[in-house]
N, C-alpha and C positions, 0 to 999 in steps of 0.2 A: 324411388325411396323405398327401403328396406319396410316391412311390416309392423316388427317392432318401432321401429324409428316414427313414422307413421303415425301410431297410437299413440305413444310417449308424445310428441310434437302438440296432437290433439291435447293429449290431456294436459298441458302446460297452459294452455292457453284458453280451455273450454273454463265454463265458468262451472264452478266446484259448488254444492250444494248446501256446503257446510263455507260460508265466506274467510274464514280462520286459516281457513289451509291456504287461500289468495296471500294474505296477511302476511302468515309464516313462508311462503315461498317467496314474498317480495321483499320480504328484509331480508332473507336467505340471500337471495340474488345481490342485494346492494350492500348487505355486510361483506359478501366477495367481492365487489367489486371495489369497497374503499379497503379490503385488506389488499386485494392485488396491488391497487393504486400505491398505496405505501412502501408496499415491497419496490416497485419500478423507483420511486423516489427517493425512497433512504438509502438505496444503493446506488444510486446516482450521487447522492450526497457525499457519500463514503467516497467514490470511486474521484470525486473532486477532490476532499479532501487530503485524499491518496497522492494527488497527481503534485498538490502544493509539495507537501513534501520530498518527491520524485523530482520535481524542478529545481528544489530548491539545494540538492543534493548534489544534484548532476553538475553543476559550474566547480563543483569543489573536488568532486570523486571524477576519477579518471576511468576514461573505459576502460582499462582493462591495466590490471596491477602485475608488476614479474616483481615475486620475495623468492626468497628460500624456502625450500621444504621443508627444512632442518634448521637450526642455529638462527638467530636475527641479522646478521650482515651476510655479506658477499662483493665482491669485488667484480662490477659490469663489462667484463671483459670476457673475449675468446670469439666465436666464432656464431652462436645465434646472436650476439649481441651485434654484430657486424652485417649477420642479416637484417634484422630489424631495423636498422640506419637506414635502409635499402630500398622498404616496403613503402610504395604509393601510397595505399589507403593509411598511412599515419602523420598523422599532423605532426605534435610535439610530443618528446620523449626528456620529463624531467626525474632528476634524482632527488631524491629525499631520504633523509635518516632519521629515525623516531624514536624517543626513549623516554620516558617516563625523568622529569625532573624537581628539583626542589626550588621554589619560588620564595623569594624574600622582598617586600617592599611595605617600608616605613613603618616597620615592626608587626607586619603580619607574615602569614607563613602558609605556605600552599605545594602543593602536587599539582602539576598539570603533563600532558603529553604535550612535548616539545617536539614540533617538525618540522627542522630545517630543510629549507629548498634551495632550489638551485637561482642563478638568473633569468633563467628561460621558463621558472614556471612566474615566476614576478613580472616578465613582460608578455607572457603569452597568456594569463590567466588571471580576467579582470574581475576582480571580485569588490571593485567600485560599488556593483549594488546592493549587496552586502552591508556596506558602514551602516555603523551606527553613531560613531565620532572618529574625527581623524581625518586621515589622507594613507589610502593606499602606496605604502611605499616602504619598502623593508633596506636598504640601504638608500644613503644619501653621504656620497664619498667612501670616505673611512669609517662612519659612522651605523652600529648596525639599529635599526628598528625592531619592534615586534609588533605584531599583527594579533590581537586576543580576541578569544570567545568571550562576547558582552557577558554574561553570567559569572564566568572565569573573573572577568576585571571587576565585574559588580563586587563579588564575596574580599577579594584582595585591594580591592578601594584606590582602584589603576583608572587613569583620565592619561590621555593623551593632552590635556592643557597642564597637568601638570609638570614642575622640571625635573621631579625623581625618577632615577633608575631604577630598573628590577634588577634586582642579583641573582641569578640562577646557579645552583650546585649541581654537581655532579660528582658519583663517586670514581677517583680513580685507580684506574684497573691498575696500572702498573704498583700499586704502591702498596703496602700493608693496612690494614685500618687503626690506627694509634689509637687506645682510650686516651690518651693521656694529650693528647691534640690531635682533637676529631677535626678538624678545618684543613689540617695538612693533609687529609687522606682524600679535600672532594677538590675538584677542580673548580675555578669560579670563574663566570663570567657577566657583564653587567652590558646593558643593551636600553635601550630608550623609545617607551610605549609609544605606536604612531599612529594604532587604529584599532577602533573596537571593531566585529564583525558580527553578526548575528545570521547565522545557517540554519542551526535546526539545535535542539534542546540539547541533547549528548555533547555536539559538537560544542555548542559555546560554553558548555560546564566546566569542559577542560584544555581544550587545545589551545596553544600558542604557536604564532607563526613563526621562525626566524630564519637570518642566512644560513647557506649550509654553510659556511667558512666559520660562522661563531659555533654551531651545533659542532663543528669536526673538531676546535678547540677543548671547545665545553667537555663533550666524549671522549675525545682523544681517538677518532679514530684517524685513520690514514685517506686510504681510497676507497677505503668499503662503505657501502649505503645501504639502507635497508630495503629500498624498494626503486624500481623505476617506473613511473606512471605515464601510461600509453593514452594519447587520448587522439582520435581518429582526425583527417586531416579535414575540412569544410569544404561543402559541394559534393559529396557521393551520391551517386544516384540512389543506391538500395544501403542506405549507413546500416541498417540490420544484418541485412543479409553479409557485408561487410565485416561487419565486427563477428560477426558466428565465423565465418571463414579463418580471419585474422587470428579469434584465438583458438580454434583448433591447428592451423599451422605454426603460431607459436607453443602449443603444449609438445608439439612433433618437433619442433628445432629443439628449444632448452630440456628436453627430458622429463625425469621424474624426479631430479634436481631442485627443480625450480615451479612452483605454481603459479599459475596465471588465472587471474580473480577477475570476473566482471563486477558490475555494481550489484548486483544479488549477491555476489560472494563475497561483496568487500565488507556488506552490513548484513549477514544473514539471519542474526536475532531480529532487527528491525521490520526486512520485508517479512518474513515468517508470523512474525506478531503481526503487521497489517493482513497476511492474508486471513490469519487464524481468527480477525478480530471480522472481518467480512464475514464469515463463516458462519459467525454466530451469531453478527447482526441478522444474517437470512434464516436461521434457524428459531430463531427466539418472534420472527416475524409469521414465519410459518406455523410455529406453535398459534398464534394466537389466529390466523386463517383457520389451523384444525377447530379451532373452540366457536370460529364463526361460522363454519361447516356443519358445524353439529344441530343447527336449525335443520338440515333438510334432512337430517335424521328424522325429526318430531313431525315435520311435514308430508314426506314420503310416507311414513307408518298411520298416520292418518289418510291420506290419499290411496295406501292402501288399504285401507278397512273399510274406503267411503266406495269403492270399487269392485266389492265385495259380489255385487251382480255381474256386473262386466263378465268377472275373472272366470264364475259360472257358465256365461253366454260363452265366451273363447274356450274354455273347458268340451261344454257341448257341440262349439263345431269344430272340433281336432285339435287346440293349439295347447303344444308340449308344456309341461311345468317351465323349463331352461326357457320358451319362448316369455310365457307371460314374466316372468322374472327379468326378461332383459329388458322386456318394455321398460317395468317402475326402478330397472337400473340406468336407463336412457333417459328416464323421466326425471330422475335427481343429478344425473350428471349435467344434462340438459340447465338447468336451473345455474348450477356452478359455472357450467360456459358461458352463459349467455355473461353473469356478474363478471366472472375474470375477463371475459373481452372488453365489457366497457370497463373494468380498469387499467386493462390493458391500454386504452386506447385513452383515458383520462390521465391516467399517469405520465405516457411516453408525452401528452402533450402541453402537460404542467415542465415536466422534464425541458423540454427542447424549450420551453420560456424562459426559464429559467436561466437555463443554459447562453441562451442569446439576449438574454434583455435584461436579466439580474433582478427581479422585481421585489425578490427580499433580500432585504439587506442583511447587511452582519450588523450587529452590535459593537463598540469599542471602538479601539482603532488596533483591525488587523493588517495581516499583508493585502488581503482585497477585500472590494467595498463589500459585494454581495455572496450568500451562501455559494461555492462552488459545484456545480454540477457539471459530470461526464455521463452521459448518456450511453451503454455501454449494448449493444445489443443479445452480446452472451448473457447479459443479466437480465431480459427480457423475454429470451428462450427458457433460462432456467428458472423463472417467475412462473411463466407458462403452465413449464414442466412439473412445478412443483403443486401449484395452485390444482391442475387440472388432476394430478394422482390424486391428493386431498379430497374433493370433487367426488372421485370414481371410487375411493374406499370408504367413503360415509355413505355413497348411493349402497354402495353391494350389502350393507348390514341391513336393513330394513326389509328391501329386496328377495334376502336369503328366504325371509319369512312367509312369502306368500302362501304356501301350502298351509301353514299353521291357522291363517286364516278361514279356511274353506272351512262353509258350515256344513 
């Protein structure tokens, strides 16, 4: 063991003459260690919460999205699109077209995003856990269904037990817009509510599901769609490493033509605002570690005035100003390690309880019974990292001073 290190270690543990400074280095130490502890926890919490929403996202969003670069349609034809039929690692490949529509039911009046699907996203993509009323089911014969975000049917006062139609409008393109008979210029179509669905906040405010055979009516378009949603086929061994492959060989087959979105790209205000909101949870946690830090300020500047002899004795047998300063820099960083490991070490194991056994619960009735925790170990490195720099630039202020002391 190093010299400084040494002393520093002693003097942690020797008994201090003045008992105050015991005091102030023991809440020192254990307001580090319920700050670290919090930091491991609340971003455990977050990193749960994160994940609800990440799951709850992923049965509806497709791995990976092909639109246009340019313009809202396209017509899925030619020769990447003939690759892509082709590719092993893809499961299904449904079409869908979306456009902003005009809702009417039983004298109320609404905007929703209308996104007609194909058959093969209705049978391949079970959104059974979802309901909130109803029966998954967007055709039954001839007859078409819709599929709504609960918020959507809350505000427009849509029940799947009820026998009323929505009347959806649209404007049509081919036609002029008449002041004089605004109804002949939109297209209409009427469809009958079959299930509420509840996803995530955005999505139930406005989306409605229906066939694409009613949406290509309703829009008037032909063969053009606005998107075609990739979603990976079940059983990959490495599904990551899968899908990175997949869509760098799809940006190389369809061009500069056509964009291919993974789920960060398909909602990038969403994940951006979660990651920006972590950020500041660990920021605003860190702030309040520095103000519990600032104890070994008050403690070191005493320990050093109380050491006043010492620094004389080590003075008189050779040891450099940079030496005795690194000691009372060892000696308050010391103090912050020792607190951040046992919170280190209380937190990861409140965490992993948490995590496995659920012991507090949620409130209400949510999607799950108990607080969610992910236990994340970057977040425990950067706990660390953070905690310990904190630690080592409250020691060095105090520290600086030792020379000023010398009588």
């Amino acid at each position: 063991m190093k010299l400084p290190l040494y002393i520093a270690w002693r003097y942690l543990f020797a008994r201090k003459s003045a008992g105050v400074i015991n005091l102030i280095s023991a809440i020192s130490a254990v307001g580090m260690a319920v700050g670290t502890a919090a930091l491991v926890l609340i971003l455990s919490v977050y990193n749960g919460f994160d994940r609800i929403i990440r799951d709850n996202l992923s049965d509806v969003d497709p791995d990976l999205r092909v639109s246009p670069a340019a313009g809202k349609t396209f017509v899925p034809e030619g020769p990447a699109f003939d690759w892509l039929y082709e590719q092993e690692a893809v499961g299904t490949l449904c079409s869908v077209i979306e456009e902003q529509v005009f809702l009417s039911y039983e004298g109320r009046q609404g905007v929703a995003l209308a996104r007609g699907v194909d058959r093969v996203y209705e049978e391949e993509i079970d959104l059974s856990q979802h309901l909130a009323a109803g029966e998954w089911v967007l055709r039954r014969g001839d007859v078409a269904f819709a599929a709504l975000g609960a918020g959507l049917a809350g505000k427009m006062g849509i029940h799947p037990r009820f026998l009323t139609s929505i009347e959806l409008y649209y404007p049509d393109r081919s036609a002029p817009f008449s002041p004089a008979r605004p109804l002949a210029s939109l297209h209409h179509e009427k469809v009958w509510p079959g299930s509420l669905l509840t996803v995530g906040s955005d999505w139930d405010e406005e989306t409605i599901l229906l066939p694409i055979e009613t949406m290509r009516r309703l829009t008037g378009y032909g063969e053009e769609i606005s998107a075609v949603e990739v979603r990976l086929a079940p059983g990959l061994q490495h599904p990551k490493k899968a899908l990175r492959r997949l869509k760098l060989e799809m940006e190389a087959q369809f061009g500069p033509g056509f964009r291919i979105a993974d789920r960060y790209q398909q909602h990038p205000a969403l994940y951006k605002m979660m990651r920006y909101e972590k950020a500041a949870v660990y920021l605003i946690l860190i702030f309040i570690v520095l103000i519990i830090a600032l104890n070994i300020f008050g403690s070191l500047s005493m320990l050093i005035i109380e050491k006043r002899e010492d620094r004389q004795t080590l003075r008189a047998l050779g040891a450099s100003e940079p030496l005795i300063r690194r000691i009372f820099v060892l000696e308050g960083w010391l103090i912050s390690l020792l607190g951040m490991a046992a919170g280190l070490v209380i937190g990861v194991a409140l965490a992993l309880l948490q995590q496995h056994l659920g012991l507090v619960k949620m409130p209400g009735n949510f999607l799950v019974a108990a607080y969610p925790v992910v236990l994340r170990w970057t977040d425990v490195l950067l706990t660390a990292a953070g905690v310990g720099l904190i630690g080592l630039l409250v020691a060095l202020a105090p520290a600086s001073g030792t020379r000023d002391y010398r009588s």
